[in-house]
Structure formats: structure tokens, C-alpha cells
C-alpha positions in Angstrom: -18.5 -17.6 -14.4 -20.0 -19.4 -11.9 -21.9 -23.3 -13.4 -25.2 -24.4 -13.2 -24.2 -27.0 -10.2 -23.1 -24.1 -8.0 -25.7 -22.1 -8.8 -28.3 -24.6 -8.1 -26.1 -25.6 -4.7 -25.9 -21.6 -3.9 -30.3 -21.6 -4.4 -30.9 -24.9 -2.5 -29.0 -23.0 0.7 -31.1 -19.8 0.2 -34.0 -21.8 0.2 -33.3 -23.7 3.1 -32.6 -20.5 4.8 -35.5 -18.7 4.0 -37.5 -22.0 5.3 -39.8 -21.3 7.6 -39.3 -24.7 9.9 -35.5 -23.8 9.3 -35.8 -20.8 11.1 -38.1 -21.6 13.6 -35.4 -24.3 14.6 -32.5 -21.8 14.8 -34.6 -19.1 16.2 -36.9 -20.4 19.0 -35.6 -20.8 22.0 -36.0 -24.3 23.8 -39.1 -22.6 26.0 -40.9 -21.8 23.1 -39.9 -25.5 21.8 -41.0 -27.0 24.9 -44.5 -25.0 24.9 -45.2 -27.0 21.7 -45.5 -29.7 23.0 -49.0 -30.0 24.7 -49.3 -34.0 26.3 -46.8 -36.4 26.2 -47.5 -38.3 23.0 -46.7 -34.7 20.9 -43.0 -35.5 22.3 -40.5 -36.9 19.7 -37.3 -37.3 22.0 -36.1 -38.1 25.2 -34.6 -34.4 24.4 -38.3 -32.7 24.4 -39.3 -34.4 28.3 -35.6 -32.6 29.2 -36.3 -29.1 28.1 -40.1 -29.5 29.7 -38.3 -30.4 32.9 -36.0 -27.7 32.2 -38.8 -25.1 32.4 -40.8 -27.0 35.0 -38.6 -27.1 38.0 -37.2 -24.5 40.3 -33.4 -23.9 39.8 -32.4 -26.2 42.9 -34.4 -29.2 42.5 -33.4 -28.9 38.3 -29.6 -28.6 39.6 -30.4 -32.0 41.7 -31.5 -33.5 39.0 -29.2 -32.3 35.6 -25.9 -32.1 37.4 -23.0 -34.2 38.2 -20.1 -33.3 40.9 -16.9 -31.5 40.9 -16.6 -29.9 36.8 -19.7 -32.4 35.6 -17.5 -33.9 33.2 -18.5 -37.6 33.8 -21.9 -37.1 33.8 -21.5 -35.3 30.3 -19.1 -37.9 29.2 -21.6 -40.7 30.1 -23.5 -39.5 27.2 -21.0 -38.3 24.4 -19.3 -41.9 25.0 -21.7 -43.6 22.6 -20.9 -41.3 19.9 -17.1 -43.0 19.9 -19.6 -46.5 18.8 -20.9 -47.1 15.4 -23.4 -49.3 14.6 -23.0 -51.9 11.6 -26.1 -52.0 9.6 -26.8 -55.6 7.9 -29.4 -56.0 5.1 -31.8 -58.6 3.4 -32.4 -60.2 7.1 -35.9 -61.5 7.6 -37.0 -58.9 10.6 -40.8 -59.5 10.0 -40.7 -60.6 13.8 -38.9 -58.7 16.5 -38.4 -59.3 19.9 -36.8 -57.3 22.7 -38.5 -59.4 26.0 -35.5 -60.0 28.1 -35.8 -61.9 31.3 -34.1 -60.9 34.7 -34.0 -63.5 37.6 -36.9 -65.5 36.7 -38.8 -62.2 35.4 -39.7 -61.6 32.1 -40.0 -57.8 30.8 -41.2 -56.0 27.9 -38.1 -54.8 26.5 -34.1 -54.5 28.3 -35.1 -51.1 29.4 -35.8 -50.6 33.4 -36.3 -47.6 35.9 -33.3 -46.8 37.9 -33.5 -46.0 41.7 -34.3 -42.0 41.7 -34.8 -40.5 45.4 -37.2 -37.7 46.6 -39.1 -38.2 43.5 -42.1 -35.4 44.8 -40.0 -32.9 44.2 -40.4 -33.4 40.5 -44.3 -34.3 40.4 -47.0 -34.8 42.7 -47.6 -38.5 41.4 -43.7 -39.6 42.7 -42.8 -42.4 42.8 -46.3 -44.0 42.7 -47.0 -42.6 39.1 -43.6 -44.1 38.0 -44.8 -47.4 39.4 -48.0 -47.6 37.4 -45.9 -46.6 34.1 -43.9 -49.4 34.7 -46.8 -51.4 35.5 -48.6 -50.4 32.3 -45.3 -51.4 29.7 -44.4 -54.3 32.2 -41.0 -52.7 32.9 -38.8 -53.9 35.7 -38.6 -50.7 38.6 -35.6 -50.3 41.5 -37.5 -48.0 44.4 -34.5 -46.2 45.9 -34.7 -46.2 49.9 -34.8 -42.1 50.1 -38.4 -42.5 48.3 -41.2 -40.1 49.0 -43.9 -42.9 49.0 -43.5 -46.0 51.1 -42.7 -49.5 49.6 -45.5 -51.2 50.7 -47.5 -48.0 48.6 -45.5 -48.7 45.5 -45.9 -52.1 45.1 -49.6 -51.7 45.1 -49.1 -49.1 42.3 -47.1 -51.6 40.4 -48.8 -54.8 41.1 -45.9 -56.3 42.3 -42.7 -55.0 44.6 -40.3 -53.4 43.2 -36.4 -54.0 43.4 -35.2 -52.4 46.6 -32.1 -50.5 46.1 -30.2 -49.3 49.9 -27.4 -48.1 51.3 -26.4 -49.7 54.1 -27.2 -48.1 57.5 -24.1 -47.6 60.1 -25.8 -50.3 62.1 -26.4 -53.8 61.2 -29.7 -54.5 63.6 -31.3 -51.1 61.1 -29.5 -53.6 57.6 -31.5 -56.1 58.8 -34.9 -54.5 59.7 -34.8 -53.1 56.1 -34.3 -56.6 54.1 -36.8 -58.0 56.5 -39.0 -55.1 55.2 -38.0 -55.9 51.4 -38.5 -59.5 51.8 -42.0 -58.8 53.3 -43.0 -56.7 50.9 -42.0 -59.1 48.3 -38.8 -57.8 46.7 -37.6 -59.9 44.2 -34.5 -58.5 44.5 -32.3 -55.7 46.5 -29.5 -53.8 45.0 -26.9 -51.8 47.4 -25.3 -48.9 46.3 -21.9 -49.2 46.7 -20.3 -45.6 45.0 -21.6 -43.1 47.5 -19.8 -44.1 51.0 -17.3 -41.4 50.4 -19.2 -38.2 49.6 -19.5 -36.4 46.6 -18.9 -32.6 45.9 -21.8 -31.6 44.1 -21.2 -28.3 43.3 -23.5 -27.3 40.4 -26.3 -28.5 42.4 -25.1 -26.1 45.5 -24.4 -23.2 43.1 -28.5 -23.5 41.6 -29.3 -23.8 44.8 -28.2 -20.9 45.9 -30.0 -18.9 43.1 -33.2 -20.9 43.9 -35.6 -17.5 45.7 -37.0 -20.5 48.0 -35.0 -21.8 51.4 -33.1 -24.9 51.0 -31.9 -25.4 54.1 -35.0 -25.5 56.0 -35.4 -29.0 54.7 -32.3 -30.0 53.4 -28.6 -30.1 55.2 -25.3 -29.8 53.4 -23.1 -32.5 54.0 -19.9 -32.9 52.1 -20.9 -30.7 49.3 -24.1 -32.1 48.9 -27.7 -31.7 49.7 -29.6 -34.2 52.3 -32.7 -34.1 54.2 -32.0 -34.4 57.8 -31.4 -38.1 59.0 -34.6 -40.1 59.5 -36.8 -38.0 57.4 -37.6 -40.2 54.3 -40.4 -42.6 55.0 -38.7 -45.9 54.8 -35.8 -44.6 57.0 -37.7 -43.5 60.2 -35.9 -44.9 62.8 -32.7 -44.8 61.6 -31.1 -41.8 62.7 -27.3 -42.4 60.7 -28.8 -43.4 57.6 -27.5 -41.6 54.8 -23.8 -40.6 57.2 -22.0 -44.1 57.0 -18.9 -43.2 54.8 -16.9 -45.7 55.8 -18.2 -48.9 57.7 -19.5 -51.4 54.7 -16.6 -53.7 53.5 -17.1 -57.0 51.4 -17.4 -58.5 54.5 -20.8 -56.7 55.0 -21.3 -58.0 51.7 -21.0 -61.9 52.5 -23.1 -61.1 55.7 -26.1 -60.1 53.3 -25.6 -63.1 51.4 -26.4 -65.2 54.9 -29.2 -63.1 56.1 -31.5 -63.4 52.9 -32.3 -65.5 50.1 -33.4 -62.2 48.2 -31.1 -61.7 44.9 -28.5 -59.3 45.6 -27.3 -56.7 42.6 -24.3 -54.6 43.6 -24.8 -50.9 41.6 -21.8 -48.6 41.2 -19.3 -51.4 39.8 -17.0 -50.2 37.5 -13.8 -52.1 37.2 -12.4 -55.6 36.4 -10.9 -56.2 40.1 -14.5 -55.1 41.8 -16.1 -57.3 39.4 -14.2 -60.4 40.2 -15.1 -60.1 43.8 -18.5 -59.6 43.1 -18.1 -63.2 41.7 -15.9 -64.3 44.3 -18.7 -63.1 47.0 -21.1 -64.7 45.5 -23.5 -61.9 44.0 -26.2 -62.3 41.8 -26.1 -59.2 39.8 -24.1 -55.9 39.1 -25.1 -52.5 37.9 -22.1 -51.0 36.0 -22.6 -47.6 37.0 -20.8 -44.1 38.0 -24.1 -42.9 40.1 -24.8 -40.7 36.4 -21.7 -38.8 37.1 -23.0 -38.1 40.5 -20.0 -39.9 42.6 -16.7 -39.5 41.1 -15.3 -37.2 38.7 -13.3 -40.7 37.3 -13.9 -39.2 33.7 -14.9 -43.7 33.4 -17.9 -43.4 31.2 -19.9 -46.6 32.5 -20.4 -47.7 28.3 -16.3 -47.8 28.6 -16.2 -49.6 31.6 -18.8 -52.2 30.7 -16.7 -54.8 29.2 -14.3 -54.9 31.8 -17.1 -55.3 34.3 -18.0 -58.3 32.1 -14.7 -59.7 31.7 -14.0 -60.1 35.8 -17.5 -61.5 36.2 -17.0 -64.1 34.1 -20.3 -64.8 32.3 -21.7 -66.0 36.0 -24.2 -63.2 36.9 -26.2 -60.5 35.4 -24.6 -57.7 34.1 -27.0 -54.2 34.0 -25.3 -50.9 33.3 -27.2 -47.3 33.6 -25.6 -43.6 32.7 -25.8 -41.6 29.5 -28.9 -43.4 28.1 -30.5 -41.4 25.8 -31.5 -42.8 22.4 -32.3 -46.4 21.5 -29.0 -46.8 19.8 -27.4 -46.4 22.9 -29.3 -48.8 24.6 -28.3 -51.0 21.2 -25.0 -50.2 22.0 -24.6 -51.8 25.6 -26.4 -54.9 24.5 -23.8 -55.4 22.1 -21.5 -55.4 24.2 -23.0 -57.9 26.6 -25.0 -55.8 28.9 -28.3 -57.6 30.2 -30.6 -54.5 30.5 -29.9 -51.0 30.4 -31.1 -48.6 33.2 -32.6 -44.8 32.8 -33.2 -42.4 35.6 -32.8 -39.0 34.3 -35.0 -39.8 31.0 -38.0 -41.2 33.0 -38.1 -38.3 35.5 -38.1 -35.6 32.8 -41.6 -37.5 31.9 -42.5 -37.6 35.2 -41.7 -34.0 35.7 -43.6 -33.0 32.5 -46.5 -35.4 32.2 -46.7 -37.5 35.1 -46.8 -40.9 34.5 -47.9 -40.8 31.1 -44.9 -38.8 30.5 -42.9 -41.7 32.3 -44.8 -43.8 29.7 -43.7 -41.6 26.7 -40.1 -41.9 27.5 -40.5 -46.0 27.5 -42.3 -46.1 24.2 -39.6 -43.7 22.9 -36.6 -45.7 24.0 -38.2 -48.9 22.9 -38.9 -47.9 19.2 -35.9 -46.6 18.7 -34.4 -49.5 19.9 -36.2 -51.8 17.4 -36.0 -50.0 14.6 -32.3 -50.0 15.4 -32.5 -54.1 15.6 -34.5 -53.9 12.3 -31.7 -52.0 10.5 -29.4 -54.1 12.0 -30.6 -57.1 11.0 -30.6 -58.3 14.5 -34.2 -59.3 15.3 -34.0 -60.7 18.7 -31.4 -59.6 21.6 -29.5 -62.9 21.3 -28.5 -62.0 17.8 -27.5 -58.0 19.3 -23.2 -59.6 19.6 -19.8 -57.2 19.1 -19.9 -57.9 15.8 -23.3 -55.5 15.7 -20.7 -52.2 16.1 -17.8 -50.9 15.5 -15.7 -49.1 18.4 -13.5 -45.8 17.9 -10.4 -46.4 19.5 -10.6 -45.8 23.0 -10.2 -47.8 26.2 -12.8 -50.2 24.8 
């Protein structure tokens, strides 16, 4: 005989699976999800901007975009890495007022949240990098312009008001280092960040494979090198002139480091940090700032998720500069997560260019107001109204390396 409990269980499941919404959800594909969704504001999730992108873009530029190197198991293990961190929910705290305003050398921003250096940004919308700048003018969000951009500086600084952060690589010659600080500094860059994870080539081999299936030709503006795409030297906007930029794999040292110290005043952020030892040079060299980050997957196949490495990052630094950390960001809890484990901001660049690719710079907008109300309601139920209050004791850690 079967009881009342299991028969009612047994209807409850036919019901759900008869539901309409249920079956839609199981049924649809993600094109038909993403054709839903008509301007940005209809989009719920970072997840929605992804599957528009998805659809959007032609198989090589997506492939530049979605994939890491060698088996992409970093770049997918940036993201599953916050599920191994639980969040510990206090109650009866007053939250009638939140705040999430952070400040960053002298700056003050809207909310921890800022746009990591993405290059060749055109290939994903016409607006590039310009129609990023004016999103991150309109939520007062801090923006790194990478150096391979597709608008110049000088362009995006107007779009934003102010300059951005200039992040580099360092050309093989140090007479074409310093014409590009002398370029940031005149332009007003508050602050520039080297890139310090990509000197030794990266075997991007998703990327190639879409490439390959992609019914346009690749190569007659891009040139394999090392397993990975590049446009031929000099043909960015901001690198004209400098014909190795982009083909120095071995040549910058911390020596090159201290000598950027001396020739500007201009705050200098290291990005692509990821251990103790680095970090504790970074101090011992005097830098202002460090990005904890495995390039989104896109350097190494370390299997380091950059949430993992964070506290060591902060541990060799010491508490004496600003620690940022990008990779894997996709909901406000994870950007919750990092804070509470003493990150200063928290970077995006995939999330932001899946708005731009779908919407333009309201969809670069979208994704902002997204990541910033999940992250207060995730404050709220926290009871952890302002970012000081965001500590260790706000989660709980699975065991792992952390």
C-alpha cells in the first residue's frame, strides 16, 4: 500500500514535470534561452550575457575569448574553486545601510568590482573598448586598458572622463618601456600594471582548434606564435613603432622591475602573481599593488585557482600594498568570497565582454549592476554591511590548499 506522504511526494513530481516553465528549462536549448532575452536589463545572470556571446561571435574570436591553454582545466577550475567556500550567514544585524565603495590609491569607486585589461576588444562589438569606458564611467568603476587595445588611450580616457589604468608588457627594448610610461603619464594614468605571466608563451589550443573551424581567414591578420594567435608586431594602435612588442619571452627580470620604480612616480601594480615567494619580492621591490592572477587560465596549466592562491599572495606581501585578484568571477558571492579573504577589489574580464558582445555598453552596464546586487544582498544575509566587516570569519573553507 503505498501512504498518503508518498503519494502526495509521487504527484508533486508529476506536477513539476508536467510544468510548463519546467520543461521549457530542460527542453530549450541555450539559443532559444538566449533569444529571450531582448536588451540587457531582461538578463538575470552573468550566465545569460555568456550564452548571447555564445551565439554572437564567430567560432575563432568566441574560442579567444572562452578558452584557456593546454586541456583548459585552470580556467575551468578558476570558477568551480568558489564552490569548495561557504558562506556563513549571520542574522538580527542592523543592514538598513550598506556600503560597498572601496577606495584604490587615492580613488574612490562604486563598489570592489573593476574591468580587467581585455585586448582587441572590436572583435567583440563595434563600441570596443570606448563603450566599456563609458560603462565604467556611468557606475564609476575603476578600468585597466590593456596595451593591445583597438581604440587609443588618449580616445578612452575621453570616453571615461578620466585615464584609465594602463596595463603593458614590457617591450624587448627599454628606450620603447619608456616611451610608453611617458605616454601613460601624459595621458594621466593613475596607475600602470605589467603583466608579468605571459613572457613564456602559452599553448592555446582550443582557441587554434575553433579557429580552424572558423569559414573566415585567420591568418590574414593574425600570426601563430607559440600556439597562440597575434596580430603581426606593431599593428595595435598604441604599439606602432615597436616592432618586438608582443615577442620578448625572456628579457624582463626584477631588475626591470626596480628600473620602473626610478623612471616614474606612476603606481605600479604587478598582475599575474600567484605565490608567496613572488609576493615577497613584490614587497621587497617596492611595488604598489599586485593582481593575483593566472591570466583566466590563459598562461599556465598550474591547475592554481587564483581564489586558492590568494592568501598566500597576502601572506608574502605583508599587509603593505594592495592586493586585487581576477579569474573565475561569476556571481557576487564569489566576489564576497575574495573579500573575505582579504582581497582589495576583485577583477572581471570575461563577464563584462559578454555584455559588451551582447549589448554594448549597456550590456557592460548590466553585468556591473548584476555583480553588485548580488554582492549586497550577499553582505545583507551576512550581516556584514560594509566591506571592513567582510573578515575570514564571513566563510567557511572546504579543505583544500586554503
Amino acid at each position: 500500500m503505498i501512504s498518503l506522504t508518498t503519494y502526495s511526494r509521487r504527484k508533486f513530481l508529476e506536477f513539476l514535470a508536467a510544468s510548463p516553465a519546467i520543461a521549457w528549462a530542460q527542453q530549450t536549448t541555450s539559443a532559444q534561452r538566449a533569444a529571450v532575452i531582448e536588451s540587457a536589463k531582461d538578463a538575470l545572470s552573468v550566465k545569460d550575457f555568456e550564452e548571447i556571446a555564445q551565439h554572437k561571435l564567430r567560432p575563432a574570436h568566441w574560442g579567444y575569448l572562452y578558452t584557456g591553454v593546454d586541456d583548459d582545466r585552470t580556467f575551468k577550475g578558476n570558477i568551480a574553486a568558489f564552490q569548495r567556500i561557504e558562506l556563513r550567514p549571520r542574522r538580527l544585524v542592523d543592514i538598513s545601510n550598506t556600503d560597498i565603495r572601496t577606495e584604490l590609491f587615492g580613488a574612490t569607486f562604486d563598489a570592489p568590482i573593476f574591468l580587467c585589461p581585455v585586448s582587441d576588444q572590436r572583435m567583440f562589438h563595434p563600441d570596443a573598448e570606448v563603450g566599456s569606458a563609458r560603462a565604467a564611467r556611468s557606475r564609476k568603476t575603476m578600468q585597466i586598458l590593456a596595451t593591445q587595445t583597438s581604440i587609443v588611450l588618449e580616445e578612452v580616457a575621453k570616453a571615461r572622463g578620466t585615464a584609465p589604468w594602463y596595463q603593458f608588457d614590457m617591450p624587448l627594448r627599454w628606450e620603447d618601456t619608456e616611451k610608453m610610461v611617458k605616454r601613460a603619464e601624459d595621458a594621466g594614468c593613475p596607475a600602470l600594471v605589467m603583466t608579468v605571466d605571459g613572457f613564456g608563451g602559452r599553448n592555446a589550443e582550443t582557441s587554434e582548434r575553433l579557429a580552424k573551424t572558423d569559414t573566415q581567414n585567420c591568418l590574414d591578420c593574425h600570426v601563430s606564435n607559440n600556439g597562440r594567435l597575434l596580430p603581426p608586431p606593431g599593428s595595435w594602435p598604441m604599439t606602432a613603432g615597436i616592432e618586438d612588442y608582443g615577442r620578448n619571452t625572456e628579457r624582463p627580470t626584477w631588475q626591470q622591475v626596480d628600473r620602473l620604480k626610478k623612471l616614474t612616480k606612476i603606481k605600479l601594480v604587478l598582475k599575474g602573481i600567484e605565490t608567496r615567494e613572488d609576493a615577497r619580492l613584490c614587497r621587497d621591490h617596492g611595488v604598489d599593488g599586485i593582481v593575483v592572477s593566472n591570466h583566466g587560465g590563459r598562461a599556465t596549466e598550474d591547475l592554481r585557482p587564483t581564489i586558492e592562491s590568494l592568501p598566500e599572495v597576502i601572506d608574502g606581501a605583508g599587509g603593505q600594498m594592495k592586493i586585487m585578484i581576477d579569474g573565475g568571477f561569476r556571481r557576487g558571492t564569489d566576489v564576497y568570497k575574495a573579500l573575505a579573504l582579504g582581497a582589495s577589489a576583485v577583477g572581471i574580464g570575461r563577464p563584462y565582454i559578454y555584455g559588451l558582445t551582447a549589448f554594448g555598453q549597456e550590456g557592460v552596464e548590466r553585468v556591473l549592476d548584476i555583480l553588485r546586487s548580488e554582492l549586497l544582498m550577499t553582505m545583507r544575509q551576512c550581516g556584514t554591511p560594509t566591506l571592513p566587516r567582510i573578515t575570514r570569519a564571513s566563510i567557511a573553507v572546504i579543505p583544500s590548499r586554503l
